[in-house]
C-alpha positions in Angstrom: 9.9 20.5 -2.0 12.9 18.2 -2.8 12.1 15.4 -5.2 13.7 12.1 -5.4 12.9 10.2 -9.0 13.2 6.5 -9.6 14.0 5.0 -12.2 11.7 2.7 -14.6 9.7 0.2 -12.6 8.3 -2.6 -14.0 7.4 -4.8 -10.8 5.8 -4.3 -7.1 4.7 -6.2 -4.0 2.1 -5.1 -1.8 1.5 -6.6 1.5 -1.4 -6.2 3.3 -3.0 -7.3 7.0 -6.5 -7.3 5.4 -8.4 -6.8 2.4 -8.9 -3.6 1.9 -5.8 -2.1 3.7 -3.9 -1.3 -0.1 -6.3 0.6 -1.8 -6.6 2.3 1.7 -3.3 3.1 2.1 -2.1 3.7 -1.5 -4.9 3.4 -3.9 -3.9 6.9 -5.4 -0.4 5.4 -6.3 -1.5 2.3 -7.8 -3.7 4.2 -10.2 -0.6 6.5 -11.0 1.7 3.4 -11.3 -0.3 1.2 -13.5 -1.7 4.0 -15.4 2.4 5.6 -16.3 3.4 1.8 -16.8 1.6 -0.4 -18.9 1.9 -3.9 -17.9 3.2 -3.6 -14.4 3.7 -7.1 -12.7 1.8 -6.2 -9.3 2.1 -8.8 -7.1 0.4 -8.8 -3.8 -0.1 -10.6 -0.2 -2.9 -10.7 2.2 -3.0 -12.3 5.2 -6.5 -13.0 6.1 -10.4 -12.6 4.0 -9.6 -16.0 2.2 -12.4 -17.6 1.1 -14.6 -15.4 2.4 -16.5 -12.2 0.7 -14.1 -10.3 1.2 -11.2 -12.0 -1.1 -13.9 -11.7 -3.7 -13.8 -7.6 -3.2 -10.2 -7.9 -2.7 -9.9 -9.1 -6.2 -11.9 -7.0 -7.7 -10.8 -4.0 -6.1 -6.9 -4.7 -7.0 -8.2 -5.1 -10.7 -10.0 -1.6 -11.0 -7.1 -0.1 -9.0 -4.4 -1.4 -11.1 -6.0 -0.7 -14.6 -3.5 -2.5 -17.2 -1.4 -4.2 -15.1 -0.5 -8.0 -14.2 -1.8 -8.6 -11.2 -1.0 -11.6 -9.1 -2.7 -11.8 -5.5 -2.7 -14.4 -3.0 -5.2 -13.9 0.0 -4.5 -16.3 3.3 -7.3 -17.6 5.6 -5.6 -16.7 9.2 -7.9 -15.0 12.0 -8.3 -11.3 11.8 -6.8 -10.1 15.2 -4.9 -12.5 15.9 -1.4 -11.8 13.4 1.1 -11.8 16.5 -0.2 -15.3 17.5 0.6 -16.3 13.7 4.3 -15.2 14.0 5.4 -18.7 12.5 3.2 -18.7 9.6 3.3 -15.3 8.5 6.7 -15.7 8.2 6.5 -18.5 6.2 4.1 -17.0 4.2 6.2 -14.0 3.7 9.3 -16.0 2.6 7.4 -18.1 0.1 5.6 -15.0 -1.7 9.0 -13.4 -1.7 10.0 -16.6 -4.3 7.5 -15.8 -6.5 8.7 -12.0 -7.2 11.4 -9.4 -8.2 10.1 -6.1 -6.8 11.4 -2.7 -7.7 9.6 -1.7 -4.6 7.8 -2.5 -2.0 4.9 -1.5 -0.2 3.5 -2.5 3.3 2.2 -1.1 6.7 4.5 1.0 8.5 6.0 -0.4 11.9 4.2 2.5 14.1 1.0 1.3 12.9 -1.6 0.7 16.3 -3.4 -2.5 15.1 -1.5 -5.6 15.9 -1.7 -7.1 12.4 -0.4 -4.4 10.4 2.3 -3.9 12.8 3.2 -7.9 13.3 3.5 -8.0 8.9 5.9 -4.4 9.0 7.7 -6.0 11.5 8.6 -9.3 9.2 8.7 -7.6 5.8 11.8 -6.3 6.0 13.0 -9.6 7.4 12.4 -11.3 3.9 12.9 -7.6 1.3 16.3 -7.1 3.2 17.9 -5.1 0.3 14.5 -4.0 -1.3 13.4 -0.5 -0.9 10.4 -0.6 1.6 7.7 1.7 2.0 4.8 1.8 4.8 1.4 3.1 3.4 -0.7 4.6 6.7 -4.3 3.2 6.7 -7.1 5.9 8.5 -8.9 4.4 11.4 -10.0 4.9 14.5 -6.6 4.4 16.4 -4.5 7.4 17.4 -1.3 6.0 15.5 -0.8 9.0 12.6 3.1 8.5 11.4 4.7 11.3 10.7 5.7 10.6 7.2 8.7 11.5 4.9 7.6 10.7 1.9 4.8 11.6 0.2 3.5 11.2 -3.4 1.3 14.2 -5.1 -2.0 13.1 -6.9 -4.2 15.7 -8.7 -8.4 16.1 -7.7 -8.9 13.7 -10.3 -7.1 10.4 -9.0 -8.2 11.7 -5.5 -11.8 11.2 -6.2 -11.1 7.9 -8.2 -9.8 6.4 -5.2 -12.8 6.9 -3.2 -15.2 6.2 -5.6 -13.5 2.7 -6.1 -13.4 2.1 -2.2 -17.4 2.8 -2.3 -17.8 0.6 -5.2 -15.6 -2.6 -4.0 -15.9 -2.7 -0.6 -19.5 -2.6 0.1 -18.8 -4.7 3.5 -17.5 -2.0 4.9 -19.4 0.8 4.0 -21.6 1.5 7.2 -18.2 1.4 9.2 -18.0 5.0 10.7 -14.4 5.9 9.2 -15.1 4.3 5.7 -16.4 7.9 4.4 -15.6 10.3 1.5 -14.4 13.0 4.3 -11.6 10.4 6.3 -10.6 9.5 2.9 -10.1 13.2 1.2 -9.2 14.8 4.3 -6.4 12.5 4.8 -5.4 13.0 1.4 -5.3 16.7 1.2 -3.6 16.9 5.0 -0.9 15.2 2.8 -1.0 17.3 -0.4 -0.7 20.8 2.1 2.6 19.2 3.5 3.9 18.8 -0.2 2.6 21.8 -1.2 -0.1 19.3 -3.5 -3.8 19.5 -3.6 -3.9 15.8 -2.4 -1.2 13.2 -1.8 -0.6 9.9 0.1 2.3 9.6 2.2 4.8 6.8 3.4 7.4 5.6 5.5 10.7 5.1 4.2 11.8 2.0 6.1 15.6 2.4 4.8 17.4 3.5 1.8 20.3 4.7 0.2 21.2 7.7 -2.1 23.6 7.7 -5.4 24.4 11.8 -6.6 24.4 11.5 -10.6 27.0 12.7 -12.1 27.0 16.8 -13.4 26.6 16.1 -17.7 27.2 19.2 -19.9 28.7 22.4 -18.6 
């Protein structure tokens, strides 16, 4: 497996359709983020769940899932479903959370994704992070819309479990959904880790970047 390191990174937006979609899609890699950086600025947008129950587990969650860090999160109030009817305001939304940080990366839904809000948010992202390096987290559901990834990040057993338990333990709306179980979850994860040659992993897609070849030091 070829590896591609970055360098130090100190500061990350997420964006997210719904509460709950992050730790979903990349709960394994904040752990590992926040965890190797002490004090990472995390700063994160979601586009519906304000006011409701769910911003309070959205909050919550994003706290245990980024241990250490400085978390900032903004959660919006529009309809769940409805994103692409939204277009002007999401895109407002985006431009004024892209004001308030300086990402080293960022992280979002991928374009491919079935469900019309993730899809409507990957499709503006990039529209706001032009010359940021973008990556789409996939989110398990019921929808037949599996990317086929190119990037993936290895966790170990340990941060594999962690994950799920903090799903469990944050999102109790959601736990008698019929996807929201230990099985998706690690099943997902381990697909992943076999196609790194990992135990588990979570996987993304790169939305654009480009490559500098360090020079040869020593002999």
């Amino acid at each position: 497996m070829i590896g591609l390191d970055t360098g130090a990174i100190t500061e990350i937006a997420v964006l997210a359709a719904h509460c709950d979609d992050v730790p979903i899609g990349m709960g394994g890699t904040l752990l590992t983020l926040a965890r190797r950086r002490p004090g990472l600025r995390v700063r994160a947008l979601v586009l519906s769940g304000g006011g409701s129950p769910r911003e309070a587990e959205e909050r919550s969650a994003l706290s245990a899932f980024c241990p250490g860090a400085d978390v900032a999160l903004a959660v919006l109030d529009l309809p769940d479903g409805r994103a692409p009817a939204h277009w002007d305001r999401i895109k407002a939304e985006i431009n004024a959370f892209r004001q308030t940080c300086d990402p080293d990366v960022v992280f979002g839904p991928h374009r491919h994704d079935a469900h019309q809000d993730h899809r409507t948010l990957a499709e503006l992202i990039p529209t706001e992070f032009r010359d940021h390096l973008t990556l789409g987290y996939e989110i398990v559901k019921w929808e037949t819309d599996t990317p086929r990834p190119t990037l993936f990040h290895p966790m170990d057993d340990a941060t594999a479990q962690e994950k799920v338990r903090l799903l469990h333990e944050h999102y109790p709306s959601q736990v008698g959904r019929d996807w929201f179980d230990d099985a998706a979850f690690l099943g997902l994860s381990r697909l992943r880790g076999v196609q790194c040659r990992n135990g588990h992993a979570e996987a993304f897609v790169i939305e654009k970047a480009i490559i500098g070849f360090a020079e040869r030091t020593g002999v």
